[in-house]
C-alpha positions in Angstrom: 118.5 106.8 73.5 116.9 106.6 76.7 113.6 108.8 77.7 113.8 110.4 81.0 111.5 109.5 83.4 109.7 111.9 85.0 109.8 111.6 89.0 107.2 110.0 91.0 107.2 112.7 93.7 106.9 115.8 93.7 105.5 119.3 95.9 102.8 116.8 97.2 105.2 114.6 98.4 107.9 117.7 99.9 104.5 119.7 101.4 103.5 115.7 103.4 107.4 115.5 104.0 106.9 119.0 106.0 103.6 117.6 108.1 104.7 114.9 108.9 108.0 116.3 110.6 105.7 118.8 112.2 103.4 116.1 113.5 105.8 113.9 115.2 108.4 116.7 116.0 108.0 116.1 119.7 107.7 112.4 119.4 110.8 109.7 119.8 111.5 106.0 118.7 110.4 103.6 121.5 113.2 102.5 123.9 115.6 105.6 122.7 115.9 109.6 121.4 115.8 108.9 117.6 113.5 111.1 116.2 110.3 109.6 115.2 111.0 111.0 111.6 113.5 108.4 110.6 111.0 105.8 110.8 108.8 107.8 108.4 111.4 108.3 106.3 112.5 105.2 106.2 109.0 103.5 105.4 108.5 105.9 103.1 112.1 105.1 101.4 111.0 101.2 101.5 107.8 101.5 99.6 109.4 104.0 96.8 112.1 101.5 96.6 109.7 99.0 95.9 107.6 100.7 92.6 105.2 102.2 95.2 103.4 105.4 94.2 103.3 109.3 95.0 99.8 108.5 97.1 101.6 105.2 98.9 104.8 107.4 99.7 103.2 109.9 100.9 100.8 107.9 103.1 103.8 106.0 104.6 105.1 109.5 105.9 101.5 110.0 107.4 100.9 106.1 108.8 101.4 106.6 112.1 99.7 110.2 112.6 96.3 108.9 113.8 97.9 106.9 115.7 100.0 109.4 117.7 99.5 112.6 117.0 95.4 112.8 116.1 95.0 115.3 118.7 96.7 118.0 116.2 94.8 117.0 113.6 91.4 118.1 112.6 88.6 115.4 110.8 89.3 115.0 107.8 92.9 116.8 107.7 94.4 113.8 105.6 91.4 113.8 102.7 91.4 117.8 102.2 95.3 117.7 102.3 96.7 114.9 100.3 93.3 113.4 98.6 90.7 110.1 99.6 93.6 107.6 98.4 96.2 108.7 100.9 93.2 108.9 103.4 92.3 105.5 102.6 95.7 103.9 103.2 96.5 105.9 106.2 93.0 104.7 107.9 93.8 101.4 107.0 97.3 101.0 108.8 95.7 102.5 111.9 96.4 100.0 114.5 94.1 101.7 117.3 94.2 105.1 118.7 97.1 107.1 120.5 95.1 105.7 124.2 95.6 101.7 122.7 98.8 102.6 121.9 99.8 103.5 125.2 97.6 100.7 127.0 100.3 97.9 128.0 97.5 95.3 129.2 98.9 92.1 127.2 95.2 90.8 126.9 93.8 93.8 125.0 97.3 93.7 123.4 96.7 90.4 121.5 93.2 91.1 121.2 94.1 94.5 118.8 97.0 92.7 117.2 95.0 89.7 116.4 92.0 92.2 115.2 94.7 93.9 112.8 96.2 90.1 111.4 92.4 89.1 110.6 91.3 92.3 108.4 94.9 92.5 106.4 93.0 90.0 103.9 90.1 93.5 103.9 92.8 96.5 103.3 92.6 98.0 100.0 95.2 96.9 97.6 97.1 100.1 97.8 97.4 100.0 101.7 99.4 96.8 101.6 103.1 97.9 100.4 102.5 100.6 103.1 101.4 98.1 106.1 104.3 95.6 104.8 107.2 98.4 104.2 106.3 99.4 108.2 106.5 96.3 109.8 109.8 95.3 107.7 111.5 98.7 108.7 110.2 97.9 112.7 111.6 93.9 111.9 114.7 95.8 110.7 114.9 97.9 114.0 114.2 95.1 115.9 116.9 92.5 114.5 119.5 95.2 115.0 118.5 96.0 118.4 118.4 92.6 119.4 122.5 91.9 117.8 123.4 95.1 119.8 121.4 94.5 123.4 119.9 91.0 123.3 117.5 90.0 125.7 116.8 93.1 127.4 115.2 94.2 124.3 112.2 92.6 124.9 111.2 95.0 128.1 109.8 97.8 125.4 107.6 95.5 124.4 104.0 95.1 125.9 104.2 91.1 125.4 108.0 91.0 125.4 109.6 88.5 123.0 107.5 85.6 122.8 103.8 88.3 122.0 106.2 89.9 119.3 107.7 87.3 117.9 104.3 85.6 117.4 102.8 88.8 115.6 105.7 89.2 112.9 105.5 85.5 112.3 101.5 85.7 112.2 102.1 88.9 110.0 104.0 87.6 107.3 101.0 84.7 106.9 98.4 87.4 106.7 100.5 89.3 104.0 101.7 86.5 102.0 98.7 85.8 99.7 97.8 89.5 98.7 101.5 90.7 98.4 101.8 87.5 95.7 98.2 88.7 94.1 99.8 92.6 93.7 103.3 92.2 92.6 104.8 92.4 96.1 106.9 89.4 96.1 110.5 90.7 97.3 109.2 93.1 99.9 107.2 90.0 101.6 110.1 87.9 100.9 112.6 90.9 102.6 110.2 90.2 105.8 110.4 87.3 106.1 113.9 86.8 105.9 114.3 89.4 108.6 111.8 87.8 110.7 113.3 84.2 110.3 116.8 85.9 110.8 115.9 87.7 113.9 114.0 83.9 115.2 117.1 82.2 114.5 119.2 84.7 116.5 116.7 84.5 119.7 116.7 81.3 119.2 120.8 80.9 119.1 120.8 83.0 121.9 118.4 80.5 124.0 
């Protein structure tokens, strides 16, 4: 007879669930109106689906808050709310503040992107399903996107297709020798199928 298991998330989970709606409530999906929601639930469904824990689930609903929506947070919102783990991982998928986010100089582009590549090697162990189940849900996004509109695609982009392309390819060689080292072999290797799926398609497409 089996032994039930008992669920990896719980109110901790339901009460960042809640946040992180309220957080992004105002905010869309780049180049459309889906709510910005579905791609915090969906990196958060990624990273469960993969043995991640309550603490990684519930920093993939947060990821993206400092990076959008810091202005209605207060210092230190993340520790005294969900704990120094969840802090930890949510600091470490930062990729610059809501001001670089917005910034579409290609130069300081590549300069932040290539700043993020060098320090994956650096992020604690526990921030690396998060960072990986994010960029496989945007690869995801993007490889549909791509089969539905082709080549306009690439004008939501700071760098368009050739800046992008070149960060999910240099991503999956940052990610390759820690996701090995922790366990992560299938989500890296879901990334990098979906990367060399959406290369051959551009690629197809001339």
């Amino acid at each position: 007879m089996s032994v039930a298991r008992k669920p990896v998330v719980g109110k901790r989970f339901r009460d960042a669930l809640v946040w992180a709606a309220e957080l992004h409530e105002d905010q869309a999906r780049k180049g459309g109106n889906i709510p910005y929601v579905g791609h915090l639930l969906g990196v958060s469904a990624i990273v469960l689906e993969h043995g991640g824990t309550e603490d990684q689930a519930i920093a993939a609903l947060l990821h993206d808050s400092l990076e959008d929506q810091a202005h209605k947070m207060s210092p230190g919102d993340i520790r005294k709310r969900f704990g120094d783990t969840v802090e930890r991982i949510v600091e470490a998928c930062t990729d610059g503040d809501p001001e670089e986010q917005r910034d579409r100089n290609m130069e300081r582009w590549y300069k932040r992107k290539e700043k993020y590549i060098a320090a994956v090697h650096q992020k604690p162990p526990e921030a690396i399903i998060v960072s990986m189940a994010d960029k496989l849900y945007n690869a995801r996004s993007i490889l549909e996107d791509y089969r539905t509109i082709g080549e306009p695609l690439w004008s939501r982009f700071t760098t368009g297709r050739d800046g992008t392309l070149w960060y999910y390819t240099s991503l999956i060689t940052a990610f390759e020798a820690p996701a090995r080292a922790l366990g992560h072999d299938r989500l890296w290797g879901e990334l990098s199928r979906t990367v060399a799926e959406l290369k051959l398609l551009v690629g197809a497409a001339g």
